[in-house]
N, C-alpha and C positions, 0 to 999 in steps of 0.2 A: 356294625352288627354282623355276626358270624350265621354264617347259613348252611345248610345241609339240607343236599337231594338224594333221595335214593339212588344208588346206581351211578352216582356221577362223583367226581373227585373235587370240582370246583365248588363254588356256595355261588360266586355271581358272575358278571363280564364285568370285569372292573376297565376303566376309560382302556383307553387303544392309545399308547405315547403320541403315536403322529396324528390323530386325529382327536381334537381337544372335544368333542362334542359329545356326551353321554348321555345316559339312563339314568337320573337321581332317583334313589328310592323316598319315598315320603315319611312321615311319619308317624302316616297311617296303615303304611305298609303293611301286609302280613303274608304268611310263607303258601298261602292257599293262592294269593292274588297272582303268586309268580311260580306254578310247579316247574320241576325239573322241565327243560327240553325234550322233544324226542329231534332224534338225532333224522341230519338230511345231509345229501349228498349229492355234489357238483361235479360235472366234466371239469376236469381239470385239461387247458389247451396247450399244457408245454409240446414244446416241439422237439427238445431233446431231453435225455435224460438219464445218462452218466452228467454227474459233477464231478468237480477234482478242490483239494483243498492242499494248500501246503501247511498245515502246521505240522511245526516240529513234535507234539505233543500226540499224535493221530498216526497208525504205523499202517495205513496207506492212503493212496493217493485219491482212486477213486470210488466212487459208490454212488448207490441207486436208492427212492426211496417211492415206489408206486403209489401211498397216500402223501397225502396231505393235512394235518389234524390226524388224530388216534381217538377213537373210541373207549381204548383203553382209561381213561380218564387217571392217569398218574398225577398226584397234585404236586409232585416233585418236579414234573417233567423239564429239561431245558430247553425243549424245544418250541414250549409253547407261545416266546414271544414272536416266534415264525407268523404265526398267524395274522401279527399286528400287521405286516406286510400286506396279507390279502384285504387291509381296513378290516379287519374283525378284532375280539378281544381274546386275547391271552385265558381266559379263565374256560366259561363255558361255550362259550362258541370251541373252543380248541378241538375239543371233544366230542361234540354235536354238530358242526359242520365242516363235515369230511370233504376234501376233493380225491379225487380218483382219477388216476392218470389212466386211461380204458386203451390207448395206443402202447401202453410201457412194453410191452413185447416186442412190436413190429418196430417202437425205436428202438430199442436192444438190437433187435436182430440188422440194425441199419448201423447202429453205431459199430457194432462188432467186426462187422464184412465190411467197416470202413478201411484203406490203406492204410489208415494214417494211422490205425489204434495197433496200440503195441500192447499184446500179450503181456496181462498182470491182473493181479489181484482184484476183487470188485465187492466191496463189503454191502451188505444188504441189510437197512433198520439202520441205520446210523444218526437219523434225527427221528422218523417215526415207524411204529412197528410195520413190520411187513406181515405179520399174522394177526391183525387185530379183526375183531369180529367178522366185518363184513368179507374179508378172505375166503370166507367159508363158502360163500357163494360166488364173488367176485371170478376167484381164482387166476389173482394179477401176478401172488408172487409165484405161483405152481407155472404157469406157461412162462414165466423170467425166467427160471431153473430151467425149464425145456429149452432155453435159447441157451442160455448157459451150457447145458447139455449137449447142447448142437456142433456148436462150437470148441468145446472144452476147455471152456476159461476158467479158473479157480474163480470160487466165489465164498466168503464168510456171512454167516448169518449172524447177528444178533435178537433174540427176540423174547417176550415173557410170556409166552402163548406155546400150549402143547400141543397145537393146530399144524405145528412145524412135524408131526410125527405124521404128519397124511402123505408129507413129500420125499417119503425114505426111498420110495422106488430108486425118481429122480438122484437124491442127494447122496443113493448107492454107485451111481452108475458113475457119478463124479470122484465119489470117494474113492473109486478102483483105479483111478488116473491121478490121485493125491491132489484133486482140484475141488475140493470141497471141507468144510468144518462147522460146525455151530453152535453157539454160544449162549446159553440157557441164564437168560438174567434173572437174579432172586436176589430178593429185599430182605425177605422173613421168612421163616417158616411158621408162623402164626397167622393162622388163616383171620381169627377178627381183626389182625390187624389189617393184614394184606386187602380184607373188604373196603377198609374206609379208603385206606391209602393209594390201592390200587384197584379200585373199584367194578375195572370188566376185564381185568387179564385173568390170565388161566390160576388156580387155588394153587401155592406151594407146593403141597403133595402130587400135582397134576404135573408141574414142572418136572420136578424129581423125579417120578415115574417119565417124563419126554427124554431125560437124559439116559435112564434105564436103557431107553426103546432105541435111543438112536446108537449108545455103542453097541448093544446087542448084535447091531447088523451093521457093525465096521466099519460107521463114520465117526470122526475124530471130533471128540463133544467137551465142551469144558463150561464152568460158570463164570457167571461176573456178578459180584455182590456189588450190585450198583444201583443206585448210592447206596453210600454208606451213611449214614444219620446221625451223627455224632449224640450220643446221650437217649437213642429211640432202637435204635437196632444196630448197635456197633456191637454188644454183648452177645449177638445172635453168632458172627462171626464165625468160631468156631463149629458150632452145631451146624451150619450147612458148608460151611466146607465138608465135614465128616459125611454128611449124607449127600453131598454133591457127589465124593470118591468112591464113596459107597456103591451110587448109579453108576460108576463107570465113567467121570469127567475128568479125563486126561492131565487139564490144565485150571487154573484160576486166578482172576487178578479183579481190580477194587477200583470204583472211582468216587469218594468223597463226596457229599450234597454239593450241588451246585447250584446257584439263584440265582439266575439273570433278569435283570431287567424288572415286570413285575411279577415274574413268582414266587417273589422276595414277600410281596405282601399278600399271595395266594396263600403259599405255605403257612405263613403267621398265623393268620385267618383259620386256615384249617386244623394247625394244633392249638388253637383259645376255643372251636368247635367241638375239638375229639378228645383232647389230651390238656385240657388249662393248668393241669397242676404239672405238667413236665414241661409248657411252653417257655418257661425263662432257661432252665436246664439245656434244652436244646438249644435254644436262639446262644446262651451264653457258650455253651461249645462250641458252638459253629466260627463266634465271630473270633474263640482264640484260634484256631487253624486258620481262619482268614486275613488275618491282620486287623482283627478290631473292626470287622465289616462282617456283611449276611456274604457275597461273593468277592472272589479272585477269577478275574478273568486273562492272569498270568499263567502264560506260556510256561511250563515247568513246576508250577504250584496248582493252576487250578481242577485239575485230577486228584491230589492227593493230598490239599491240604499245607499247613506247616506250621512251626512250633511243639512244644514237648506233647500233645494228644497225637498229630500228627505221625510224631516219630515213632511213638509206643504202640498206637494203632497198627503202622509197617512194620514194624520188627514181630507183631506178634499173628500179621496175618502170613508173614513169609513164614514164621516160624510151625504154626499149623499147616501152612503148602509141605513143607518139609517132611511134614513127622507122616503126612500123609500118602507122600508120594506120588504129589502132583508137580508138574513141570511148570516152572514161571511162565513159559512163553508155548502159543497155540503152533500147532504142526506149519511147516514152511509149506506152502501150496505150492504146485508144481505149473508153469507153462509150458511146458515136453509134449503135450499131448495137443496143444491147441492146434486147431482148424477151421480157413476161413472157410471154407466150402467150398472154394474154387481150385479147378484141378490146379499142381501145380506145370508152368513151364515142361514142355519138355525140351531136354540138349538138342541139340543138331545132329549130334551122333546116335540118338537113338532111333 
C-alpha cells in the first residue's frame, strides 16, 4: 500500500534489516489511524566527531555531520539506512527522529587543537544536512564554522537549504584565507516536484537565490545536481546548470540516484504514490546504468552510473559546464593560514 504524509518524504518505517521485529499494518488500516509523525529530538552522546573515510570515489578524507537523521525528508536520501544502526527505520523515523550532537563545537575545538590532526580539508553534510530545519534555532553548524574560524581550517559545505546564507559573516572570513566554499545541492527546479520529493528543504528558487548571495560576497559557490533521476529529472539538467551560473556558481558536478539497502523500496513506494505512470520508466533506467539492479555500490560506477544513458548523460552535462563556463573541479582550499592557538615555540636565540 503506497502512503503519503504531508510534509514528510517517506509513506511508513518499513522493518529495520537488523531487527526482524515490526509494525504490520492491517487490513483495516486507514491513513487517519497513522498521521504523519511530528518530529522529536535526541542527545546524541558521541564523543568524537571528525570521521575519516578512505574511498577512492570521495575527494576528501575527513568530515563532520552535527545531525543525525534530516528533517529534510529526501525520499532519495542514501543516508537513510544510517538510522537502521540506531535500531530505527530507514523511512520515517529517518526524518522524525533527529539526534543532535549539542557538544559538536567543543569536540571540534578539541579535535582541532589535537597534535595529532594535520591541517586539511573538513567537508560538512556529507551524509546529513547541516542546515536542516532545526539549525535555525539549534545553531550547531554556525558555532562549527566559528571553530573552524578559530583555527583556519578550510572547510566545504554541502547543503539544500538557503539557511547556509545566515553564515556569510563566518564563511567570509574563511573565504579571505581561501579555507572555505559551498555547495548548493539542486534536484529540480520545479517546485511541485521538489515538495513531494523533497519535502522540508529550502524551494529551488530559494536555493538559487543562496547561490546569488553567497558569490555576491566572495565565497567560492558551486552546485551539485544530486541525484540525478534517470527518466524524472535528468531533462532538468541543463536548465539549472544555466541558472546555477547565472547566480554565480563557479563550479558543477553530478551524482546519479543511488538506493542502498531499503530505499530501494522507499523510492518505488513513493513513485507508485506520486508519479505511477513514470514508475517503470524510471525503475527501467535506473537498472540500465546499474547493471540490471536498483544500486551499484561500486567504487568508480556508483556516483555516476554506467552503460550507454550513463555515458550520454556525462558527455552532455560536461558539455553544458563548458558552454557555460563553469570549472569541473571546486577551488583548492588552502591550510596557509591554519592556527592551533597555541603560541608557537620560541628559538633560543630570540
Amino acid at each position: 500500500m503506497s502512503t503519503t504524509h504531508r510534509g514528510r518524504g517517506a509513506g511508513d518505517n518499513p522493518p529495520n534489516r537488523f531487527i526482524p521485529l515490526y509494525r504490520e499494518k492491517l487490513d483495516t488500516w486507514c491513513e487517519e489511524d497513522d498521521p504523519a509523525p511530528h518530529t522529536l529530538f535526541f542527545r546524541d552522546q558521541s564523543r568524537t566527531l571528525l570521521s575519516s573515510n578512505d574511498s577512492p570515489d570521495i575527494p576528501f578524507t575527513f568530515s563532520l555531520n552535527p545531525y543525525r537523521g534530516c528533517e529534510h525528508g529526501c525520499i532519495y536520501c542514501y543516508a537513510r539506512p544510517t538510522h537502521e544502526w540506531l535500531g530505527l527505520s530507514a523511512g520515517l523515523d529517518f526524518e522524525s527522529r533527529i539526534f543532535v550532537k549539542e557538544d559538536a563545537p567543543e569536540l571540534l575545538r578539541r579535535e582541532l587543537a589535537s597534535k595529532k590532526w594535520q591541517p586539511q580539508n573538513v567537508s560538512i553534510g556529507a551524509v546529513t544536512d547541516p542546515y536542516q530545519p532545526v539549525e535555525r534555532r539549534l545553531q550547531l553548524t554556525r558555532r562549527c564554522l566559528e571553530v573552524f574560524a578559530e583555527f583556519r581550517n578550510p572547510v566545504g559545505i554541502v547543503t539544500k537549504n538557503a539557511l547556509v546564507t545566515r553564515d556569510i559573516d563566518i564563511l567570509k572570513e574563511l573565504a579571505a584565507v581561501d579555507a572555505a566554499a559551498v555547495y548548493i545541492s539542486i534536484t529540480t527546479l520545479d517546485a511541485d516536484l521538489a515538495r513531494v520529493m523533497e519535502p522540508r528543504a529550502s524551494a529551488p528558487a530559494a536555493r538559487i537565490r543562496a547561490i546569488e548571495e553567497l558569490a555576491a560576497a566572495g565565497i567560492p559557490v558551486g552546485v551539485m545536481t544530486a541525484p540525478v533521476i534517470p527518466g524524472l529529472t535528468d531533462h532538468e539538467i541543463p536548465a539549472i546548470l544555466e541558472a546555477a551560473a547565472g547566480a554565480g556558481a563557479m563550479t558543477a558536478g553530478y551524482v546519479v540516484l543511488r538506493l542502498p539497502f531499503g530505499v530501494k523500496e522507499l523510492f518505488t513506494d513513493w513513485l507508485e504514490a506520486h508519479f505511477p505512470s513514470k514508475k517503470e520508466k524510471v525503475l527501467g533506467r535506473l537498472r540500465e546504468t546499474r547493471d540490471g539492479k536498483l544500486n551499484d555500490a561500486n567504487f568508480g560506477s556508483r556516483m555516476t552510473g554506467q552503460g550507454e544513458w550513463a555515458e550520454v548523460f556525462g558527455d552532455m552535462f560536461r558539455l553544458h559546464r563548458r558552454r557555460l563556463g563553469m570549472q569541473e573541479r571546486g577551488p583548492k582550499l588552502s591550510t596557509a593560514a591554519f592556527t592551533n592557538g597555541r603560541p608557537k615555540q620560541m628559538s633560543l636565540f630570540e
